[in-house]
N, C-alpha and C positions, 0 to 999 in steps of 0.2 A: 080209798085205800092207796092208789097209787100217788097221790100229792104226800100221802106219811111218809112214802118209801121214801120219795126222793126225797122227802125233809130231813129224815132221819140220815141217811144219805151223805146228805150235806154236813151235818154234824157232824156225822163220825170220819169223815175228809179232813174238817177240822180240828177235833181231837186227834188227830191221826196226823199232823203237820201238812197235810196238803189244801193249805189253803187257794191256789189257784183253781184246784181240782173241786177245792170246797165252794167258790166262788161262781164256779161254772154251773154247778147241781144247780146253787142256788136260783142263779139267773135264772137258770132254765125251768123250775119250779116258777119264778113270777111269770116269764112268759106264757106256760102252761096250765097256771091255775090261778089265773089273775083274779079271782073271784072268793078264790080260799080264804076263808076264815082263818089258816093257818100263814096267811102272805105276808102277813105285820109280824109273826115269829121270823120268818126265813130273812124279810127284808132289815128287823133288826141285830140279826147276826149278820148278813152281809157288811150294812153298817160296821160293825166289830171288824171283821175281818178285811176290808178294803186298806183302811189307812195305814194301817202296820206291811201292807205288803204292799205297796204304793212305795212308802219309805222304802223298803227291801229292794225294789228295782233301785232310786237314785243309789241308795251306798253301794250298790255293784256298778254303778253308773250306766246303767238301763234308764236313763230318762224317757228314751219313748214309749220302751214300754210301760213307764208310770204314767204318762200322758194319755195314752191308749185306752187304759183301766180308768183313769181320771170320765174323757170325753165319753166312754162307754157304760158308766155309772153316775153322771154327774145329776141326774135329777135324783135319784137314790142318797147321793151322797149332799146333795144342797138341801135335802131335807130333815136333814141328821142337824145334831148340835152345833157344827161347824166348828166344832173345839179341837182342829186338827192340828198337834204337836208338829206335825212336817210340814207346814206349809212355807216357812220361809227357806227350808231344802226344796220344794215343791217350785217356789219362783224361782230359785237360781239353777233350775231344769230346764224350766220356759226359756230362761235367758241362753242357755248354753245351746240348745236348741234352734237359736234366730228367733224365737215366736215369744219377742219383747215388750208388745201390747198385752197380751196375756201376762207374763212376768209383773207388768203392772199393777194390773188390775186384780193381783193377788196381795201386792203389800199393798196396796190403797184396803182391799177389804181386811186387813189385817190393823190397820191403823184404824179403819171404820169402827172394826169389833174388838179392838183391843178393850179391856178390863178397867185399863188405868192410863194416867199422860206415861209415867212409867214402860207401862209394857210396852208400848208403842213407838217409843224411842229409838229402836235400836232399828227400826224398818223404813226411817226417814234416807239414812244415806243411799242404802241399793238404790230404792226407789228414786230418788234426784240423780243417783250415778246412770241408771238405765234410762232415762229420761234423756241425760246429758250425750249417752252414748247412742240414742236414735236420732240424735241432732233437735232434739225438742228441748231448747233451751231456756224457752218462756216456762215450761213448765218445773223444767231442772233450776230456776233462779227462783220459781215459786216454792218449791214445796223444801229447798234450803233456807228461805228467808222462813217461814213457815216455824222451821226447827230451828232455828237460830232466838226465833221469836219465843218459842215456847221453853227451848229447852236452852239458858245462857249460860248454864256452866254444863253441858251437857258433855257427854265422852268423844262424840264425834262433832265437838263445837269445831277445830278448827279444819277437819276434813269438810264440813260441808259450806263453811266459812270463803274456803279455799273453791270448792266446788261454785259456788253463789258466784265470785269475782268472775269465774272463767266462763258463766255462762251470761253475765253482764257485756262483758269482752264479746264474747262470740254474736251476741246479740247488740254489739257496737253500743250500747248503752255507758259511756264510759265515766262520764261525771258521773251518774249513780254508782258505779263500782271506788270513784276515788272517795267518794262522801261514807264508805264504808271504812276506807283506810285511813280518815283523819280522827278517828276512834280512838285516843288512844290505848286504851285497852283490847284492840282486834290481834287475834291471836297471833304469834311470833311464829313461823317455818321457814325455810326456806323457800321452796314452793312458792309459798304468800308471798315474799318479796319478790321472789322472781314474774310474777305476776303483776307487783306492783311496778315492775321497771315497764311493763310492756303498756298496763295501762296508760301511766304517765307520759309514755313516747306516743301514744295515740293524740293526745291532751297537747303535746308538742312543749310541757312541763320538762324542759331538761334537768333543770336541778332537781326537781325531784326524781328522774330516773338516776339522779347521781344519787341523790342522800340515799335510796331503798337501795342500789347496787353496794353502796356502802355499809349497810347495817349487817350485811352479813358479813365483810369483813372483820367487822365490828365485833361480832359474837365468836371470831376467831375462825369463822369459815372459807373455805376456800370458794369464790366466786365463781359459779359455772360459766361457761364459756357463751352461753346466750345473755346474762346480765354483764357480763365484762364485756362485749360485745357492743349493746347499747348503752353502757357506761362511756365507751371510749367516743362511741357516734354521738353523745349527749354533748359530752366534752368538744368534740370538733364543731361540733355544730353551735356549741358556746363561743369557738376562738379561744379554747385549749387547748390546741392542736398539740402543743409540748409535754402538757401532759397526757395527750391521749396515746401518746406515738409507742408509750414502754406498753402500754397496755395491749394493741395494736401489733407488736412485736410479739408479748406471750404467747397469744391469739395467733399468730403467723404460725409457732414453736408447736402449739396445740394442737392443731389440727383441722378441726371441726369447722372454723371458720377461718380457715388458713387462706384462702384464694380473696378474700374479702379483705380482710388484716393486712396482709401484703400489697395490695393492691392502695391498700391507705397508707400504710408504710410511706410507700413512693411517692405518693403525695405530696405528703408533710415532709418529705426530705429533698423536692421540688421548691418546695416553700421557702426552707432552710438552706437553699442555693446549692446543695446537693447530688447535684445532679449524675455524677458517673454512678453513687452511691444508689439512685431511683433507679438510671435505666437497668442496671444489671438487676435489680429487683422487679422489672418490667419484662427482662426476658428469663429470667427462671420462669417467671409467673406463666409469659406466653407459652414455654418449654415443658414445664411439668403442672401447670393449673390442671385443674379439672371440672369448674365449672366455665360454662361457657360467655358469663356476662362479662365475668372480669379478664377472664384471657383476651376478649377482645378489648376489652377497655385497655387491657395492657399494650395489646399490638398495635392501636391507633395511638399507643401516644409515642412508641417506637417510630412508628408511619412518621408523626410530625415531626420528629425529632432529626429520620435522617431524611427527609424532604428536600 
């Protein structure tokens, strides 16, 4: 009699919108009447009732406490159909939380049990991003090359495209990441090429971190300041130096790599027998730089100069 009440109980919690409240009866009925002929009703309404209020914590952004429900019903809930509509809300919980092996191990089972190459598509990027983002980059170049493989005109071809190179790079593997960019069909970003300039400087391929730093000007874009950057270092280190110097200059104008630029600036205008033109560009540099490698570089060559 008393396994009905609390069954009943249970139901009328849940018809009644308390589903945590519903949830609670219910547990509490398996733990008290584990024996009930009535336990496979109670446990397939839990079932019912877990994954919709699971969901209800992330969209309030209660992740722990969907994790909490998660950890505290997981054999209940790993012996259901596993047709869980929130599950890839459910990894981006894991992730936000730090607990990024778990995150994992949710789109891997989601690509395991997907239906179709289809459904499964869309759960390649997290997955290689959150790989990429725990510094696991054997795995983040696997499971892009993976979806690249399967899926070639796929919607996130050139996100994980992009993704594959950086974790080639990071993984110093870099003639494998350039043998991806002589493709020429690999997907056009910017991004991409700015990655290509970095690979090819690895590679000590000047020209080619000229021609990738070029192609987006090419496309009409303005070249960020890290490919203009090794544009202009490609260039010098060609015995461009003339053309490197306006580029060099902008880079001064810009900012970002302003102490660096300047610093080469005075160089090249060393070169070009320039010399009042250098040092006064030696002691701005000493005067107002702010990294520490090139202000010195600047002070010793002040040092030499008035020696």
């Amino acid at each position: 009699m008393r396994e009905e009440i609390l069954l009943k109980l249970g139901i009328t919690l849940h018809l009644s919108g308390e589903p945590l409240r519903a949830i609670e009866t219910l547990g509490k009925f398996r733990r008290n009447f584990a024996s009930s002929p009535l336990r496979a009703e109670a446990e397939a309404l839990m079932a019912e009732i877990l994954p919709p209020e699971m969901e209800n914590f992330i969209a309030k952004g209660e992740d722990l406490q969907a994790v909490i429900l998660l950890e505290k019903y997981r054999e209940l809930l790993i012996r259901g159909d596993g047709k869980w509509p929130f599950l890839p809300k459910l990894a981006k919980a894991f992730a936000r939380l730090g607990l990024f092996d778990r995150g994992c191990r949710v789109y891997l089972y989601m690509i395991d049990h997907a239906k179709s190459d289809d459904a499964a598509e869309s759960f390649y990027l997290p997955l290689a991003s959150l790989y990429y983002d725990r510094d696991e980059y054997t795995l983040a170049e696997k499971y892009s090359k993976t979806y690249l493989k399967q899926y070639p005109k796929g919607s996130n071809r050139t996100a994980l495209f992009l993704l594959r190179l950086r974790s080639l790079y990071k993984l110093a593997r870099f003639e494998e990441a350039a043998e991806l960019l002589q493709d020429k069909q690999y997907p056009r970003s910017t991004k991409i090429e700015l990655m290509a300039t970095q690979i090819y400087w690895e590679l000590g391929d000047y020209n080619k971190v000229i021609d990738f730093a070029n192609r987006l000007g090419d496309r009409g874009e303005a070249i960020p300041p890290s490919g203009l950057l090794l544009e202009a270092e490609a260039l010098r280190r060609l015995g461009h130096a003339k053309q490197a110097l306006p580029l060099y200059e902008v880079l001064a104008e810009e900012g970002t790599f302003g102490d660096q630029a300047t610093y080469r600036c005075g160089q090249i205008l060393i070169a070009k027998g320039e010399r009042v033109r250098a040092l006064k560009l030696f002691t701005d540099l000493v005067e107002k730089g702010k990294n520490a490698l090139w202000r010195q570089l600047a002070s010793d060559f002040i040092a030499a100069e008035t020696y």
